[in-house]
N, C-alpha and C positions, 0 to 999 in steps of 0.2 A: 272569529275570535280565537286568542292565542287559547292555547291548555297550557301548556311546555314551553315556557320562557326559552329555557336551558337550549333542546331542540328545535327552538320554529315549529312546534307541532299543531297546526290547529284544531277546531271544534271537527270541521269538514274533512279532515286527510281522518281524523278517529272515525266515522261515520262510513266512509269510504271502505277505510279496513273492513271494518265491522260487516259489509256489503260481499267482501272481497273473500269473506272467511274467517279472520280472526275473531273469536270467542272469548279471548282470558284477558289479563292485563299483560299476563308473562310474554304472549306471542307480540302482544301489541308493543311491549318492551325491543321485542328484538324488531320485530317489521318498522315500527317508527323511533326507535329511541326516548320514546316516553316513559318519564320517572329514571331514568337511569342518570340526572345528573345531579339536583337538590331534592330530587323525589318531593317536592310541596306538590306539584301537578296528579300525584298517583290517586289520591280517590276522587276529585274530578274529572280525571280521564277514566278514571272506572264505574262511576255511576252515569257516565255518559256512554259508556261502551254495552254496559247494562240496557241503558235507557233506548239504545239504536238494536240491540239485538232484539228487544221484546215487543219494536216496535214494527220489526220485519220477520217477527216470528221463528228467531232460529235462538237456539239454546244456547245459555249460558255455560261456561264450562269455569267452575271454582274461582273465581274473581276475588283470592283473599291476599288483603295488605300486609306488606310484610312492614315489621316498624322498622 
């Protein structure tokens, strides 16, 4: 499933990352271009990047929305 209209970003490339390293939304910004075009995709891609890091057990690092 899409996240990121704007990007082509799907649910699985956010998962991947999250697998890969990325922690914040900010890295996930730069690694995938998620939220960086109408930003509606940013706290769905962040309570899923939440939702993959807690699920493989590595820490969160400040996942806050910027309005």
């Amino acid at each position: 499933m899409y996240v990121c209209i704007c990007r082509a970003v799907s649910d699985g490339q956010i998962r991947d990352a999250a697998c890969q390293g990325v922690c914040s939304l900010e890295d996930l910004s730069k690694c995938l271009g998620v939220g960086t075009g109408c930003g509606r995709c940013r706290q769905h891609a962040s309570d899923l990047l939440t939702e993959t890091l807690a699920e493989i057990g590595k820490p969160v690092i400040s996942i806050a929305l910027a309005a």
